[in-house]
PATOR-298290 format. One line per 5 residues: their letters; for each residue x, y, z of N, C-alpha, C. Coordinates in nm, 3 decimals. Layout:
N
a	X Y Z X Y Z X Y Z  ...
This chain:
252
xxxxx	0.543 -0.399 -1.383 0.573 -0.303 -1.277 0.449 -0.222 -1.243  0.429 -0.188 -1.138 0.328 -0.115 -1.094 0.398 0.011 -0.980  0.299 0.169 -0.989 0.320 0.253 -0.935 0.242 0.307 -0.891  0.214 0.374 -0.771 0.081 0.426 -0.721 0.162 0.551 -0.626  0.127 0.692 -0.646 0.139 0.808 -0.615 0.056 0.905 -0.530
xxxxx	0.102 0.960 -0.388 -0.036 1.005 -0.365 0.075 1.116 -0.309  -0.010 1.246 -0.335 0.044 1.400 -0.256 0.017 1.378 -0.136  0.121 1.475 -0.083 0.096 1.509 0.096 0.012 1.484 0.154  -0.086 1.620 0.119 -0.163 1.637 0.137 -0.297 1.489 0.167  -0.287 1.433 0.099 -0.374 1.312 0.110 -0.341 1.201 0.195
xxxxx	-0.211 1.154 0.186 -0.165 1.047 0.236 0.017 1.069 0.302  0.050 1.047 0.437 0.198 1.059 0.425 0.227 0.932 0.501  0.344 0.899 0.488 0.395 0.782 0.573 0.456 0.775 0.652  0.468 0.642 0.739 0.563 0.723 0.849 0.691 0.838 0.882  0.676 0.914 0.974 0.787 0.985 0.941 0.965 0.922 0.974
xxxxx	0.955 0.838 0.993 1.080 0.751 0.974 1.090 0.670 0.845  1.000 0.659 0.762 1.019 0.670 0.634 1.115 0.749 0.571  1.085 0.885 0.590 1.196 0.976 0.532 1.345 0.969 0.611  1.500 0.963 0.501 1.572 0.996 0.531 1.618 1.096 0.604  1.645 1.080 0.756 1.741 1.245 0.822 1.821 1.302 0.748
xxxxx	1.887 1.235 0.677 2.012 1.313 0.556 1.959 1.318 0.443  1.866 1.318 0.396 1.780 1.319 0.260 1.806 1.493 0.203  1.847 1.474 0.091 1.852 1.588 0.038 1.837 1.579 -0.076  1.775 1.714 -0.175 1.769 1.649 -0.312 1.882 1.628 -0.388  1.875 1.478 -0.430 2.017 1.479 -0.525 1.926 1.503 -0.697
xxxxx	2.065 1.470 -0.758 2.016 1.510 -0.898 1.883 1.384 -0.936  1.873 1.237 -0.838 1.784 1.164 -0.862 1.653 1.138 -0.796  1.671 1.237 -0.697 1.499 1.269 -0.643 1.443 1.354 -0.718  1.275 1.305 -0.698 1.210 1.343 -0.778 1.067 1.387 -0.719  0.990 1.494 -0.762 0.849 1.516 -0.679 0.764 1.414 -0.701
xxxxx	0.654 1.377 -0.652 0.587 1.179 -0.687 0.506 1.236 -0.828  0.504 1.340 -0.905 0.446 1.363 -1.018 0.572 1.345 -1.082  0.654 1.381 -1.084 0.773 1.346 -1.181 0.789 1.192 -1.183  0.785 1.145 -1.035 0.810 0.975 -1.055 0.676 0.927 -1.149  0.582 0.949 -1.150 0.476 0.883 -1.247 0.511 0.915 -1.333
xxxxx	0.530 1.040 -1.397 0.568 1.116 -1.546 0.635 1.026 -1.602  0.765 0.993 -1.532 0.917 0.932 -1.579 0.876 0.781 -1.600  0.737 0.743 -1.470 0.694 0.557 -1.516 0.668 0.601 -1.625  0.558 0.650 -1.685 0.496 0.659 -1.758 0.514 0.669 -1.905  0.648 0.778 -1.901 0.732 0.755 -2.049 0.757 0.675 -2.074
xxxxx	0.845 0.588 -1.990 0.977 0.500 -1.994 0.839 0.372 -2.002  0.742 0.388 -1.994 0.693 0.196 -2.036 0.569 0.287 -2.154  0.580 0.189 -2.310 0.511 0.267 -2.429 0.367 0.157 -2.295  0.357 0.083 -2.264 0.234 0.021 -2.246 0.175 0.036 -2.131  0.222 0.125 -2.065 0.187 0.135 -1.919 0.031 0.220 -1.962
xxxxx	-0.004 0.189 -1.847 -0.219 0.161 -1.818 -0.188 0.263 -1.735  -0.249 0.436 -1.711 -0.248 0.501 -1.583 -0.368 0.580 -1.547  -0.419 0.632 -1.419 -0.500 0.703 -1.431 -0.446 0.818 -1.308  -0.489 0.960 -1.348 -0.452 1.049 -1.233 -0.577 1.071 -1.221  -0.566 1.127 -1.038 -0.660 1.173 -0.945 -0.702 1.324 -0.962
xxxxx	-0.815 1.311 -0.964 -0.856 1.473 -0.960 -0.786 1.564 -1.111  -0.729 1.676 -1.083 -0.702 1.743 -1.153 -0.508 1.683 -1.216  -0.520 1.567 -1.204 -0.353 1.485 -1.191 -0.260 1.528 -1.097  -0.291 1.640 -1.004 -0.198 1.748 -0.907 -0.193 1.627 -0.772  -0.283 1.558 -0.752 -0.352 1.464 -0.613 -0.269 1.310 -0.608
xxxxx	-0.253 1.274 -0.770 -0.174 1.168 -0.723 -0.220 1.073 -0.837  -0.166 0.945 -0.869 -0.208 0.861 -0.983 -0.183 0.770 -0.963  -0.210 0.628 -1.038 -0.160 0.539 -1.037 -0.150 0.450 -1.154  -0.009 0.361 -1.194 0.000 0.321 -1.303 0.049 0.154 -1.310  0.043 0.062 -1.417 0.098 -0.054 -1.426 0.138 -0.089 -1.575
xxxxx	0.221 -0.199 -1.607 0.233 -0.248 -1.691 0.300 -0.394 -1.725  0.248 -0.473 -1.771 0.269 -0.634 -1.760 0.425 -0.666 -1.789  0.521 -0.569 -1.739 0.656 -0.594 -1.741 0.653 -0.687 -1.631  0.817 -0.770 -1.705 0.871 -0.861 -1.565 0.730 -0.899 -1.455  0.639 -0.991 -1.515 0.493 -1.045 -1.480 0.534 -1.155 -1.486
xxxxx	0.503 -1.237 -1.361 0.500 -1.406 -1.378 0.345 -1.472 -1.363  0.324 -1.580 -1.403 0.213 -1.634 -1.325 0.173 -1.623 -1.182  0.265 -1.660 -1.143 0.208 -1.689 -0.972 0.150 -1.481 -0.861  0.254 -1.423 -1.017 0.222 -1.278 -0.917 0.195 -1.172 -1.073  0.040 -1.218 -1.145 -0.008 -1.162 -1.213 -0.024 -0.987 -1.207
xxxxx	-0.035 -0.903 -1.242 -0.069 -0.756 -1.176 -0.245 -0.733 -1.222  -0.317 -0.695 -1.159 -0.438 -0.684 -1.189 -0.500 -0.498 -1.106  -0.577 -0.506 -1.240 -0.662 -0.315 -1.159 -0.800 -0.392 -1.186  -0.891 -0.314 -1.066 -0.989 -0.278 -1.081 -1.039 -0.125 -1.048  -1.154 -0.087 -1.054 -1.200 0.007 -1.054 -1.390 0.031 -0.987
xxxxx	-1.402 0.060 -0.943 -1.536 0.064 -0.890 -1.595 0.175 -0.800  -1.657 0.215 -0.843 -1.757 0.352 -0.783 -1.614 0.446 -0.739  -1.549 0.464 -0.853 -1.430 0.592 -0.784 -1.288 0.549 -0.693  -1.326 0.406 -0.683 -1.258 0.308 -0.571 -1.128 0.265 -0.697  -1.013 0.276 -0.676 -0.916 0.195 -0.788 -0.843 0.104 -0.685
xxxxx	-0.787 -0.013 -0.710 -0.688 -0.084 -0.679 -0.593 -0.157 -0.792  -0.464 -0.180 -0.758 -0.398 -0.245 -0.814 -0.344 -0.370 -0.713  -0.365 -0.522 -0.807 -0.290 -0.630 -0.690 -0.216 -0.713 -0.749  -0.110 -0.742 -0.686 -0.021 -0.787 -0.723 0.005 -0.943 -0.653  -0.038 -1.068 -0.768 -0.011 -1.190 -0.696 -0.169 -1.260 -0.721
xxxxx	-0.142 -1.369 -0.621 -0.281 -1.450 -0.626 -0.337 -1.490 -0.509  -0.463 -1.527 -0.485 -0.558 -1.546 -0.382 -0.555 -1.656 -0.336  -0.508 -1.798 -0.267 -0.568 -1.925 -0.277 -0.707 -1.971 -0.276  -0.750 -1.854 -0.177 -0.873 -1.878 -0.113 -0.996 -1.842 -0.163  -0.976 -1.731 -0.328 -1.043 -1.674 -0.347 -1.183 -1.701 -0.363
xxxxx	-1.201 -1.854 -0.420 -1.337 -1.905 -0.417 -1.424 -1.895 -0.297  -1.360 -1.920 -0.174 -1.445 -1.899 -0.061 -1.450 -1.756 -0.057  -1.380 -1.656 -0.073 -1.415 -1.525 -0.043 -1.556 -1.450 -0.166  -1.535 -1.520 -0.230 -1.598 -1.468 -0.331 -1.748 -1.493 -0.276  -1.787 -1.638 -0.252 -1.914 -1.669 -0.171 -1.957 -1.598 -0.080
xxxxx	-1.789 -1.546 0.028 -1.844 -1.513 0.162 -1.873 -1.382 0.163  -1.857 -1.305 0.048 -1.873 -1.191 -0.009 -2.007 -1.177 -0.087  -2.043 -1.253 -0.169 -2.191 -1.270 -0.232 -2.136 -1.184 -0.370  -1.993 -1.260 -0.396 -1.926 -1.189 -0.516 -1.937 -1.316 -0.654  -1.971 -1.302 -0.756 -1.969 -1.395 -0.865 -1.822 -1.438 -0.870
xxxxx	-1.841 -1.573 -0.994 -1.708 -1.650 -1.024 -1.621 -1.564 -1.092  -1.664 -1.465 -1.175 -1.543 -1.409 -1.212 -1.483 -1.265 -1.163  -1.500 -1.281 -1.039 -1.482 -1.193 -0.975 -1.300 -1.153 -0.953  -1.193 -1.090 -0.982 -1.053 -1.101 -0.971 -1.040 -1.082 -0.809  -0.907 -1.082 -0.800 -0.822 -1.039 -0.663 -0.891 -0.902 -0.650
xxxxx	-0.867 -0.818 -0.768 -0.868 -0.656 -0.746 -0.993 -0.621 -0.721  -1.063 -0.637 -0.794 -1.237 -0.649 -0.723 -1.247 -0.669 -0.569  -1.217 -0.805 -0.581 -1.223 -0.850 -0.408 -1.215 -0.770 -0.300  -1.066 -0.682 -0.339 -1.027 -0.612 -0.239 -1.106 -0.502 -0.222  -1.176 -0.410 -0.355 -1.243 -0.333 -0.338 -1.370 -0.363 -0.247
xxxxx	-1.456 -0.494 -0.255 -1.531 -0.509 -0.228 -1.480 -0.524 -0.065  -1.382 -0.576 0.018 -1.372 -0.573 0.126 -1.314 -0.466 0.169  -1.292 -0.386 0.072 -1.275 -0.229 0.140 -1.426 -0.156 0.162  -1.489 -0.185 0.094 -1.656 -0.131 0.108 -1.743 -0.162 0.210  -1.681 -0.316 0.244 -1.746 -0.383 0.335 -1.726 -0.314 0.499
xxxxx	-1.577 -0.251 0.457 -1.543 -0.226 0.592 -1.552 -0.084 0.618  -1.607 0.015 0.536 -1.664 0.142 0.489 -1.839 0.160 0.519  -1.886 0.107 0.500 -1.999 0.095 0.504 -2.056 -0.014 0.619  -2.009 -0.133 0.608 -2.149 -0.234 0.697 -2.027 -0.217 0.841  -1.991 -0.164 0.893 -1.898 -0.151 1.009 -1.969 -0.203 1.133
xxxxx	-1.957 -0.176 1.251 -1.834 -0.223 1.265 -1.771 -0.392 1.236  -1.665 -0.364 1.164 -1.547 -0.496 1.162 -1.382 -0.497 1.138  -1.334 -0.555 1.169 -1.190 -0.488 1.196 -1.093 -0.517 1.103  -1.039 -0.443 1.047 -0.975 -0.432 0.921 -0.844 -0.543 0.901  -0.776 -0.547 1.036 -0.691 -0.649 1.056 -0.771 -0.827 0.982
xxxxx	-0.876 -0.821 1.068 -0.902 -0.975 1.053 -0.954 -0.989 0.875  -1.012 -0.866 0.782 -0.999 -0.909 0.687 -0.924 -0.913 0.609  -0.812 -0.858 0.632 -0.687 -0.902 0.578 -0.620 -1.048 0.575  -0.661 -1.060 0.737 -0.607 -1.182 0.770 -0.642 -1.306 0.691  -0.809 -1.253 0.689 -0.831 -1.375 0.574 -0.833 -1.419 0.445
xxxxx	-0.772 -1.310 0.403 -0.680 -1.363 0.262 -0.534 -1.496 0.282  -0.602 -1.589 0.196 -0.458 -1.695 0.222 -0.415 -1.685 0.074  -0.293 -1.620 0.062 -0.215 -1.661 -0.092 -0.075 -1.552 -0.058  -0.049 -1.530 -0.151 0.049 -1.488 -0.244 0.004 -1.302 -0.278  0.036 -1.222 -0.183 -0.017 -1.099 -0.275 0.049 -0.996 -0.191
xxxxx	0.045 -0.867 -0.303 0.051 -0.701 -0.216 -0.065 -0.619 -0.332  -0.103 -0.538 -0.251 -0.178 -0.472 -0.324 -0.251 -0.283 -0.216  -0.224 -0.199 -0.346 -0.243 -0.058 -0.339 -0.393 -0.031 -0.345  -0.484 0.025 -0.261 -0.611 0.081 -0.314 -0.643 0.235 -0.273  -0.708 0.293 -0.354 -0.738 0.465 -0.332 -0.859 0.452 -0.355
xxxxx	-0.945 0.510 -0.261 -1.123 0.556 -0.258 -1.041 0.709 -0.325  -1.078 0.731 -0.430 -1.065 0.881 -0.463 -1.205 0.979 -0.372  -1.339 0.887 -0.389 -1.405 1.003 -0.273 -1.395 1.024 -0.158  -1.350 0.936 -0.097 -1.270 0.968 0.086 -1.186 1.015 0.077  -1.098 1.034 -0.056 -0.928 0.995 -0.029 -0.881 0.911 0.072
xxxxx	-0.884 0.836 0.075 -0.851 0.723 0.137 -0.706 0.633 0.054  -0.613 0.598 0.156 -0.517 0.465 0.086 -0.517 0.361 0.143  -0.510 0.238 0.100 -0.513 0.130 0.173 -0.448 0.037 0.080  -0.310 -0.026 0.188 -0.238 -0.105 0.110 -0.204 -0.226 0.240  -0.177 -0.343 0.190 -0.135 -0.465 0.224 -0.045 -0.536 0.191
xxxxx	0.029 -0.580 0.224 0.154 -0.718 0.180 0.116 -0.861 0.295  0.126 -0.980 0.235 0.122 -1.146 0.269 0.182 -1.123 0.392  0.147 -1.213 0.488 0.229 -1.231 0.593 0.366 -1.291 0.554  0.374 -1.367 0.454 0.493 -1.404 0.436 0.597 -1.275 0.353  0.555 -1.208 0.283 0.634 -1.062 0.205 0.656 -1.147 0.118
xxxxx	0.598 -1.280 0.041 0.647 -1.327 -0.119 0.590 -1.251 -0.247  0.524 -1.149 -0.207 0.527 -1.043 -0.308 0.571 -0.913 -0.287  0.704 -0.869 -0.337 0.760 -0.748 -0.300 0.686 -0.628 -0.311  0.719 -0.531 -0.196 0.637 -0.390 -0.256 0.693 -0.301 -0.190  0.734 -0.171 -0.227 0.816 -0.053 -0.154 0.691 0.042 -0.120
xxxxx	0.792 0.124 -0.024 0.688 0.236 0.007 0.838 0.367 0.001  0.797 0.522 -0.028 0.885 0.587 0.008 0.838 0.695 -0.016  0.892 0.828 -0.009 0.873 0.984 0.003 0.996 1.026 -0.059  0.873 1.099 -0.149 0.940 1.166 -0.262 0.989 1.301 -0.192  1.083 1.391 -0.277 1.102 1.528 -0.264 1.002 1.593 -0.178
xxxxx	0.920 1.615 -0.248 0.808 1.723 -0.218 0.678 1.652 -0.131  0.705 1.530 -0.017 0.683 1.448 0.082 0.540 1.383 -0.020  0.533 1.340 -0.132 0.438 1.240 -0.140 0.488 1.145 -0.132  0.402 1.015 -0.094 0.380 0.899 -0.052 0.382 0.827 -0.164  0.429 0.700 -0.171 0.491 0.636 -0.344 0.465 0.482 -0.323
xxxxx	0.435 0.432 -0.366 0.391 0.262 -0.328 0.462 0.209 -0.525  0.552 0.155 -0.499 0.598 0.030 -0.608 0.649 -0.138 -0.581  0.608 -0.159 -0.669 0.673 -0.338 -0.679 0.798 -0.333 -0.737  0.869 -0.253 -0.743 0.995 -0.255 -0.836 1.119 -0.144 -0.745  1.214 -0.185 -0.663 1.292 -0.104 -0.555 1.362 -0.022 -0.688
xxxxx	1.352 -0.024 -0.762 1.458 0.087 -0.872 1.480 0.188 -0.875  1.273 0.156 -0.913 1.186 0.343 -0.930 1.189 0.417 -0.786  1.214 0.346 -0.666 1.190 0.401 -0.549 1.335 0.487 -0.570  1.426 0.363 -0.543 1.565 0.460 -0.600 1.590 0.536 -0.641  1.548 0.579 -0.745 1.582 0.682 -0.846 1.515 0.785 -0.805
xxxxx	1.353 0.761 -0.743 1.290 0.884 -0.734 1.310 0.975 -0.606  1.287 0.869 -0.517 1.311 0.908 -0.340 1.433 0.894 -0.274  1.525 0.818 -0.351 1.670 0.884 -0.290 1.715 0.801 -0.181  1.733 0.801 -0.095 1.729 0.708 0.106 1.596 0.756 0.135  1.501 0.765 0.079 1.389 0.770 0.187 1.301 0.683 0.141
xxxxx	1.332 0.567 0.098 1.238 0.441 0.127 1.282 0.302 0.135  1.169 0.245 0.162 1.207 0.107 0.218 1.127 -0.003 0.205  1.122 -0.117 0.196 1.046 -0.242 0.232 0.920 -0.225 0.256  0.783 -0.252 0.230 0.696 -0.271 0.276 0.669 -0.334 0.369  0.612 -0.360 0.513 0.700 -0.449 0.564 0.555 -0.568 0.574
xxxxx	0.584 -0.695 0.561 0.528 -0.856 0.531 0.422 -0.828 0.636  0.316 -0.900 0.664 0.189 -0.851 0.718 0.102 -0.764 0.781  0.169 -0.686 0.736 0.129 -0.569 0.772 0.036 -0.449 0.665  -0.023 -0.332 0.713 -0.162 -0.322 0.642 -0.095 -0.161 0.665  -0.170 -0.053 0.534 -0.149 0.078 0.616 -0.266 0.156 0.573
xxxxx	-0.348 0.247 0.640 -0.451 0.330 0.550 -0.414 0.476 0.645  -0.415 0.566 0.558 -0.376 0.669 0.610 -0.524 0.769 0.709  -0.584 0.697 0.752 -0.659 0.721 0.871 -0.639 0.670 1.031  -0.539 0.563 1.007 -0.489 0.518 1.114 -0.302 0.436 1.117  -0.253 0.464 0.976 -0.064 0.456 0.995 -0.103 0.321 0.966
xxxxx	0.040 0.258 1.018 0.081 0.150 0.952 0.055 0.058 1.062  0.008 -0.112 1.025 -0.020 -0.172 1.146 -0.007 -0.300 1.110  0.017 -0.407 1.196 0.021 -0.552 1.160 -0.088 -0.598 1.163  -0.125 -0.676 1.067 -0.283 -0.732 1.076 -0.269 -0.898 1.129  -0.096 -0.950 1.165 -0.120 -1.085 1.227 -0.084 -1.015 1.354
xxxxx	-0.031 -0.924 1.398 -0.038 -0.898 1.568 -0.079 -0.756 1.625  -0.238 -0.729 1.554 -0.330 -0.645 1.589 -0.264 -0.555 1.696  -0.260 -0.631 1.797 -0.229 -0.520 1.952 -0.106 -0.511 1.908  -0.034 -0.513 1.880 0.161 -0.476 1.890 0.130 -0.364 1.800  0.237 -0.278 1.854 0.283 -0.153 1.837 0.369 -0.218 1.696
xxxxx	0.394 -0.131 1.608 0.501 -0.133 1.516 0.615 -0.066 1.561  0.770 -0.106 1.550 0.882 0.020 1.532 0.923 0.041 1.457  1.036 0.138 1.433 1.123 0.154 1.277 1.289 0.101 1.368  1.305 0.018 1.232 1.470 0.048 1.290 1.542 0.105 1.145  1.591 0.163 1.176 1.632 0.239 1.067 1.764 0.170 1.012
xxxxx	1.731 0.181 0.849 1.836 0.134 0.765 1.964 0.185 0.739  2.089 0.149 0.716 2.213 0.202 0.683 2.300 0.125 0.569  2.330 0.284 0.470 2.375 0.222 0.330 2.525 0.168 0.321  2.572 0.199 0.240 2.707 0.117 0.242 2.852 0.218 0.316  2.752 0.343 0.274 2.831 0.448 0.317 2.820 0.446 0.441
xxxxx	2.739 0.411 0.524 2.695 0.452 0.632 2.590 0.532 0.684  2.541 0.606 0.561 2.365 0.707 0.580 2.247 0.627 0.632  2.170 0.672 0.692 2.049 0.631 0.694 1.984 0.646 0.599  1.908 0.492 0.580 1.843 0.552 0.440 1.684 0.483 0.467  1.600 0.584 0.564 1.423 0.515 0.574 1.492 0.420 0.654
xxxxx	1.362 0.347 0.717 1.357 0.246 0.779 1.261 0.105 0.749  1.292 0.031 0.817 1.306 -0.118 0.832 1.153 -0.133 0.934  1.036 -0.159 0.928 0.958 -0.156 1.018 0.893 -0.319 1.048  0.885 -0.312 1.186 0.906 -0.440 1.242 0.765 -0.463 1.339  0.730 -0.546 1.381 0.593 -0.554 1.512 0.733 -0.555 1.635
xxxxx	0.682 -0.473 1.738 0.725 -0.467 1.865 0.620 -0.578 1.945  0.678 -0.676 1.999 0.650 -0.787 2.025 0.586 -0.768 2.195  0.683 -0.661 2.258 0.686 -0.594 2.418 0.629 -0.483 2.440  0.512 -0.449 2.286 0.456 -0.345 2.330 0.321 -0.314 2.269  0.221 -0.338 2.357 0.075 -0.353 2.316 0.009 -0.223 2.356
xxxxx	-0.071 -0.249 2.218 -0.129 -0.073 2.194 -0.289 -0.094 2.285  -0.324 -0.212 2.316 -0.453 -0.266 2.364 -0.460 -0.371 2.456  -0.500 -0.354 2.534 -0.511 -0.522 2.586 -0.633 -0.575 2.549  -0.739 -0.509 2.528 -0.851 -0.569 2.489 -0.890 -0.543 2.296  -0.933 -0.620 2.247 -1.019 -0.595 2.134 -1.098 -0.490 2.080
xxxxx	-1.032 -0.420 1.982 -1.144 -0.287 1.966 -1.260 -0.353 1.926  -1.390 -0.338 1.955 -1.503 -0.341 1.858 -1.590 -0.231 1.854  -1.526 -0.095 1.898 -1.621 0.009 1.908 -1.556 0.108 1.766  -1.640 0.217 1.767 -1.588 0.301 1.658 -1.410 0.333 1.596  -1.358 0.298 1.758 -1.211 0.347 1.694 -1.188 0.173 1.619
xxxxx	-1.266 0.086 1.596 -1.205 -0.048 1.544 -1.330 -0.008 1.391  -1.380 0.073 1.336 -1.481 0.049 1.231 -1.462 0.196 1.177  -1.460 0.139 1.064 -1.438 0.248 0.955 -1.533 0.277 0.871  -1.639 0.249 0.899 -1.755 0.390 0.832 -1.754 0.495 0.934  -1.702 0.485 1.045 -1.699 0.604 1.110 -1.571 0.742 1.113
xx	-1.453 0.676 1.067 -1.358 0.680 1.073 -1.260 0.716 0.920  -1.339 0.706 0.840 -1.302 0.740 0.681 -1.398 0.835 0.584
């Protein structure tokens, strides 16, 4: 299981994320309590908090782990990620990167988060795009504060997103902990799609489309977060960014 926590303040998600009827029940929780509570409840869980631990953390542990969707951290210049799954392609990325053979998934990603931080402009969509496998995966620049997370175009590796009590932002592979902590206010990650909290949530296979929410309903009938989808009839561009608003050394 893996958990990744970020305060308000740093990162929020859409606001149709949060439940309209959301209130605290006795099982919401502030996103420091949801790490606290990962954190007891697994003796082996791996974690690290941000800053003074007040900012946000993130944790894993080789529970309920298969082959095909290994969990892996890296760490680099302040940069953490956690990924969940496998690469097909990774050998070519690794080259096209000027990254060695034993380079993991989690590395990778750091390194194409740097790439797109620094040597800009290039557009964040298409390197996503060119990952071919099996994966989701959480990353935090703790010196930008920065988040940046991804799921497969296909969604064969599950991953939630939701808002806690006290509106932090919560990224898990496991819908339980979302449950327990955030109450109706989360939902699905949704399958190719990318989010960094400098520019919201976006599809990286249909760049120009707008995203919507359609909002979810429980058994009772509540809304509980939403369901987010590519709007197919509604383009944010007709042309190709390649200027600053498409490159993120300017922009993070």
């Amino acid at each position: 299981m893996m958990l990744a926590v970020f305060e308000k303040s740093i990162g929020q998600g859409p606001e149709e994320l949060t439940s309209p009827t959301s209130k605290r029940a006795a099982n919401q929780k502030s996103g420091m309590e949801i790490m606290n509570s990962f954190v007891s409840s697994m003796s082996q869980a791996i974690s690290i908090r941000f800053g003074d631990g007040g900012g946000g953390g993130m944790a894993y542990a080789h529970v309920k782990e298969t082959v095909r969707q290994p969990r892996l951290f890296a760490s680099v210049d302040d940069i953490f990620c956690i990924f969940v799954g496998t690469l097909e392609n990774l050998c070519v990325l690794r080259r096209q990167y000027g990254l060695s053979k034993t380079t993991t998934e989690a590395n990778l990603v750091i390194e194409v988060y740097k790439t797109l931080i620094e040597r800009g402009p290039y557009p964040a969509d298409q390197v996503v795009k060119d990952m071919d496998g099996h994966f989701a995966f959480v990353l935090f620049d703790n010196k930008r504060t920065t988040i940046f997370a991804a799921v497969d175009g296909d969604g064969s590796v599950p991953l939630f997103w939701g808002t806690a009590v006290d509106g932090s932002l919560v990224f898990s592979d496991d819908p339980t902990i979302l449950q327990d902590g955030c109450g109706k206010s989360f939902a699905p990650f949704p399958a190719g799609c990318m989010f960094w909290n400098g520019g919201g949530l976006q599809s990286f296979e249909h760049p120009l489309n707008k995203m919507k929410a359609i909002p979810r309903v429980d058994n009772e009938g509540h809304e509980c977060g939403a369901n987010f989808k590519v709007d197919k009839f509604t383009r944010i561009n007709s042309i190709r960014r390649v200027d600053s608003a498409a490159n993120w050394a300017t922009s993070v």
